[in-house]
N, C-alpha and C positions, 0 to 999 in steps of 0.2 A: 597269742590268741589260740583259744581252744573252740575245734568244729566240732557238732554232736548232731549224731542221727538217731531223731522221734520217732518211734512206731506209733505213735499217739498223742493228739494235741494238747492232749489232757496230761500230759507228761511236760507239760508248758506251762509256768504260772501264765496263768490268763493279765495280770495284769504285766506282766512285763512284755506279753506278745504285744500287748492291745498298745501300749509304748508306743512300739517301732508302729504298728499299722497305721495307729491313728484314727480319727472319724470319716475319713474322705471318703472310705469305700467299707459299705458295711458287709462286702462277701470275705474281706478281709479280716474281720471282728473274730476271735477268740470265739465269742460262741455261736457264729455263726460256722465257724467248722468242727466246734465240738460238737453241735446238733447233727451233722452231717455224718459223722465218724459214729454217736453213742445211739444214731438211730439203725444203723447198717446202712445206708443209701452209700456212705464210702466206708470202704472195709476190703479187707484182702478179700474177701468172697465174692465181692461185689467187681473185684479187677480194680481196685485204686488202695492199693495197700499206701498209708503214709508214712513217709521218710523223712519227715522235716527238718529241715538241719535250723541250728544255733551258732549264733562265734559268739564268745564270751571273752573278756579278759576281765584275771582278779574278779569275776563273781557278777562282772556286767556283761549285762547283755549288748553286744555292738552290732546285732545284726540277725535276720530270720530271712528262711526262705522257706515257702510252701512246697512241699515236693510227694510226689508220690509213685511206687512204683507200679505199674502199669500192666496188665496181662491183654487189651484189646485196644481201640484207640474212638470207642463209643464215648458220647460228652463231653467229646471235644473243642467243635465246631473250626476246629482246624485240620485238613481232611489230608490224612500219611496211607490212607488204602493202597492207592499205589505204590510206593517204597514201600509198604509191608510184601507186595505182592511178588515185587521184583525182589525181593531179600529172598522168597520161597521158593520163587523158579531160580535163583543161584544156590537151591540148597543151604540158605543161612536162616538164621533164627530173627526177624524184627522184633519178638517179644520174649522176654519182659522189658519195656523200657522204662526211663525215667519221663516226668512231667511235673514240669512250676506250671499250677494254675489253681482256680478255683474251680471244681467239677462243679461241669456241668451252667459255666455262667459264664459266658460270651464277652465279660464287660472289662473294655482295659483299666488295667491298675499295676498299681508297682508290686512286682516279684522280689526285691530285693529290699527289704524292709530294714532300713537303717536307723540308730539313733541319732547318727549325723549324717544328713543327707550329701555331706560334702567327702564324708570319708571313704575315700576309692580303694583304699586297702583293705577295708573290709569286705565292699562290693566284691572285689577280685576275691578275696579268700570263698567269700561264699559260692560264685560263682567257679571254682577251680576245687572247691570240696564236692560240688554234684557233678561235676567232669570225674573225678576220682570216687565217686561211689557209683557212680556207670561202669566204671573198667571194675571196680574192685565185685561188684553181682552181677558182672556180666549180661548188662543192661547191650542192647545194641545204640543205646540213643540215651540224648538229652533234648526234650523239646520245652522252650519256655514260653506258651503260649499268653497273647494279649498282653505285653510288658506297655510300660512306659516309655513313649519314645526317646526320652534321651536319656534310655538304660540301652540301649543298641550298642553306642559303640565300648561301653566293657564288654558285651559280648562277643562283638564282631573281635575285639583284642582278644577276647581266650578260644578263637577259634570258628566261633559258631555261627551259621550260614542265618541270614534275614531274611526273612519271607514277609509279603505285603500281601492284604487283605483291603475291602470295603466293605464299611456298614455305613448305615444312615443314622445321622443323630439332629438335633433339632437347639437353637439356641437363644435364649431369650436375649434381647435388644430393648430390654427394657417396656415392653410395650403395655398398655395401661389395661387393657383386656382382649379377648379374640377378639372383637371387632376391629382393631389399632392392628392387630398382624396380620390381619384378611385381607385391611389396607393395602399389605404390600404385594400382594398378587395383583397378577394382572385378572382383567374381569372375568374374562372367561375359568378359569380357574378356582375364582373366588366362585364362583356362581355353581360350581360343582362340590364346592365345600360345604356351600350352606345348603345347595340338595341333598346331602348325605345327614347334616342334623335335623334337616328338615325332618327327613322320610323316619329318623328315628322317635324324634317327640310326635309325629304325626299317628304314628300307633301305638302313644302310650305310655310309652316306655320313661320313664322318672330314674335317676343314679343318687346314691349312696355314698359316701366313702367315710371309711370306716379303719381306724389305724389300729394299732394290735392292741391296747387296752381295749377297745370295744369288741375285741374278737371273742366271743363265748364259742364253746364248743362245739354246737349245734351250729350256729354260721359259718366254723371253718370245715365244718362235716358238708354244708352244702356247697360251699365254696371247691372242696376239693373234689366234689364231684362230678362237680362241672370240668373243670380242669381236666380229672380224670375219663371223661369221655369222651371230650377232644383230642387227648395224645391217642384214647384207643380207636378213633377215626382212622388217624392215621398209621396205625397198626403199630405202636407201642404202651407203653404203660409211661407214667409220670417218673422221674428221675428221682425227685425226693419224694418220700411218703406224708402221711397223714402228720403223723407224731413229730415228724422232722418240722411243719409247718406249725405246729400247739407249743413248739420249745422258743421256736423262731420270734412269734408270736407273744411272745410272755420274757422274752429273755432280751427282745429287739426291738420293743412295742413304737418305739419313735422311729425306728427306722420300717417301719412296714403300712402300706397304704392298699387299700381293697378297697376297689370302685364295685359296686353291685349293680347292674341295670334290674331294675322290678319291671314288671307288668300285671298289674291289675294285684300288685301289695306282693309276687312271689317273684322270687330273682328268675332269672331266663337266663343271663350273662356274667362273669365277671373277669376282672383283668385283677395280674399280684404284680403290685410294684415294691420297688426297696426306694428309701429314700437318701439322701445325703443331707449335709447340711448347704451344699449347690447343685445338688446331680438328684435324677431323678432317672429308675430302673426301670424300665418294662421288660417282668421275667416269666408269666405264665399267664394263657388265654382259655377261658372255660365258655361251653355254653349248650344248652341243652338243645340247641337245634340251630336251622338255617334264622335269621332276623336280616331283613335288608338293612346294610351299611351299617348295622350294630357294632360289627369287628372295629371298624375304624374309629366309631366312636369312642366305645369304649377303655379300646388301648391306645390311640392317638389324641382325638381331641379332648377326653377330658384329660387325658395327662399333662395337653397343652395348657388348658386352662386352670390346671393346678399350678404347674410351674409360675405361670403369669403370677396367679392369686399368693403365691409366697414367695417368690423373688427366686424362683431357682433358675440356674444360668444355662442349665442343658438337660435336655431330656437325651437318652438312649434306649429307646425303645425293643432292639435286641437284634439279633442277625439279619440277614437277606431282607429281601419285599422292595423290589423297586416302586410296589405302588405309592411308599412312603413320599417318594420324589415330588408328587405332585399335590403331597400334604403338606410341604412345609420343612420336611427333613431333609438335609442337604447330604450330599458323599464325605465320610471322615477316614481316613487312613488309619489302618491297624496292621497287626506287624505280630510274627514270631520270631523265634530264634532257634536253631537246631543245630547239635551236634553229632555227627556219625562216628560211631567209634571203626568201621569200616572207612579206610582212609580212598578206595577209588569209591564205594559209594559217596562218600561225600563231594570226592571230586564232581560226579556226576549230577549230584541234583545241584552243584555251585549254578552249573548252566541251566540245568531248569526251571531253578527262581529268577534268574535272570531276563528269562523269558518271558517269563509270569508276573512278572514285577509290570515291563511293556505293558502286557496284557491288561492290568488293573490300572492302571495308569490311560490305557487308552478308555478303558471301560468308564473310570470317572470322570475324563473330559466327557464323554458322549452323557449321561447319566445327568450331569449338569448342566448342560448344555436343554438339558427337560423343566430346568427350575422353574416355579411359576411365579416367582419374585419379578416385578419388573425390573427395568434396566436404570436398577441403582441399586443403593446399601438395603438392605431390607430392613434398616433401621433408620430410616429416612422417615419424618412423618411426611403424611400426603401433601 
């Protein structure tokens, strides 16, 4: 088997990556990272230089892993500030390190892109080539953010420490439309549901959705401005750009979905979702001002009532928001993996995920323990 390291994905025939990825998860598509990469949103300037590795035997590909080396640990959403910090007050370097993920997209999916999902020696080589091009560039780390749960224990075997995380994600039980899943709250609950779509059609406000064939120009112009003035609310700029979105757009057109809320025929809101062929993404929120309970609408309940209307099995709406809890989104377990090429730093945070593991563990009994599902299957009819 031969391992190779990509500076660029585009140095990957797209159709043999797209192979191993598959449809399940379109951050994983060939060109949804060649769009990332040929727009600069990642690029070594940008602090996500790629290193993608390959195993090949005789001229087949048996294997991919996304990988990129790292100068800060922004667009993450798995948060090493501390171990960067304590690496500086010991006089050590935490960057440059390495990272398996999709910048800048919170959503789990497999890292270890096999053509035979059974072949563990390949798993292991790819995993034991990005341990070996951390020591060989003097990377301090290996972090494998958002994998696939039962991709842990190859990693826990070549070393590297599990860390546990929660996000909320939402799952369809088959139910015949929102009304049939409203059902299974309890009343009070329900009754704060439908105040929130109440208060939105009560002033107006009509939705769109609109997949990337319908995306002209001029719509993804307004679309990202909205977008873009919500992240500078909160005192950044958008991750991907304009162009990153018109490639995305025209290259992904079935996997891209854009809810528009109008009022009076001109958008005020919108939500960008990715779709799968079972899964269903919520990745960025726009809006040109405050809307009462418009936020929820927009990126929750129509998403919900998308999934319903085409059979899709899960929504993941995207990081944090405990208010999700009492939309209908339950607690789901998410997971890293980390390598320290410092062998007592490693020892050290062995105990600190340990901790932290409790910690999320206690947080999702209490968090559930809020469901507004009554006390049964939420896929029970009434």
């Amino acid at each position: 088997m031969r391992l190779t390291v990509h500076d660029a994905i585009a140095d990957i025939a797209p159709d043999a990556w797209n192979a191993l990825a598959g449809d399940a998860f379109p951050f994983l598509r060939h060109e949804f990272l060649l769009a990332a990469e040929q727009t600069g949103c990642v690029s070594e300037d940008a602090g996500w230089a790629p290193r993608h590795l390959t195993l090949e035997r005789e001229g087949r590909l048996l294997g991919a892993m996304p990988l990129y080396q790292k100068e800060h640990s922004w667009g993450e959403f798995v948060f090493d500030w501390a171990w960067a910090r304590a690496y500086e007050q010991a006089g050590l370097s935490y960057y440059p390190k390495l990272v398996s993920a999709v910048p800048f997209t919170p959503a789990p999916s497999r890292r270890l892109l096999l053509a035979d999902t059974n072949d563990t020696d390949a798993a292991r080589a790819l995993v034991d080539g990005a341990i070996m091009l951390a020591k060989r560039t003097a990377c301090s780390s290996l972090h494998v953010l958002f994998p696939h749960e039962d991709e842990l224990p190859l990693f826990r075997e070549a070393g590297l420490r599990v860390r546990k995380d929660c996000q909320f994600h939402w799952h369809n039980r088959n139910y015949a439309d929102f009304d049939e899943f409203l059902k299974t709250f309890t009343a009070s609950k329900r009754k704060k549901v439908r105040r929130d779509r109440r208060r939105v059609s009560e002033a107006g406000i009509r939705f769109r959705r609109l997949k990337g064939a319908d995306l002209d120009m001029h719509t993804w112009e307004k679309v990202y401005r909205m977008v873009s003035l919500t992240f500078m609310r909160r005192g950044s700029l958008p991750y991907y750009n304009l162009d990153f979105f018109l490639r995305i757009g025209a290259a992904l057109p079935d996997n891209i979905l854009i809810v528009l809320a109008e009022q009076n025929d001109e958008p005020i809101a919108t939500a960008v979702f990715f779709e799968s062929p079972t899964a269903l993404y919520g990745r960025y929120w726009g809006s040109d001002g405050h809307h009462n309970a418009l936020h929820f609408e927009t990126c929750y309940y129509q998403g919900i009532d998308y999934c319903i209307e085409k059979g899709l099995k899960l929504f993941e709406p995207g990081t944090q928001g405990e208010h999700k809890i009492s939309r209908g989104f339950a607690p789901a377990s998410t997971w890293s993996a980390h390598w320290l090429a410092h062998p007592q730093f490693l020892s050290a945070i062995e105990g600190y995920l340990e901790e932290e593991t409790r910690h999320v563990d206690r947080y999702i009994e209490a968090v559930d323990a809020r469901s507004p599902y009554r006390d049964k299957d939420p896929g029970e009819p009434s």
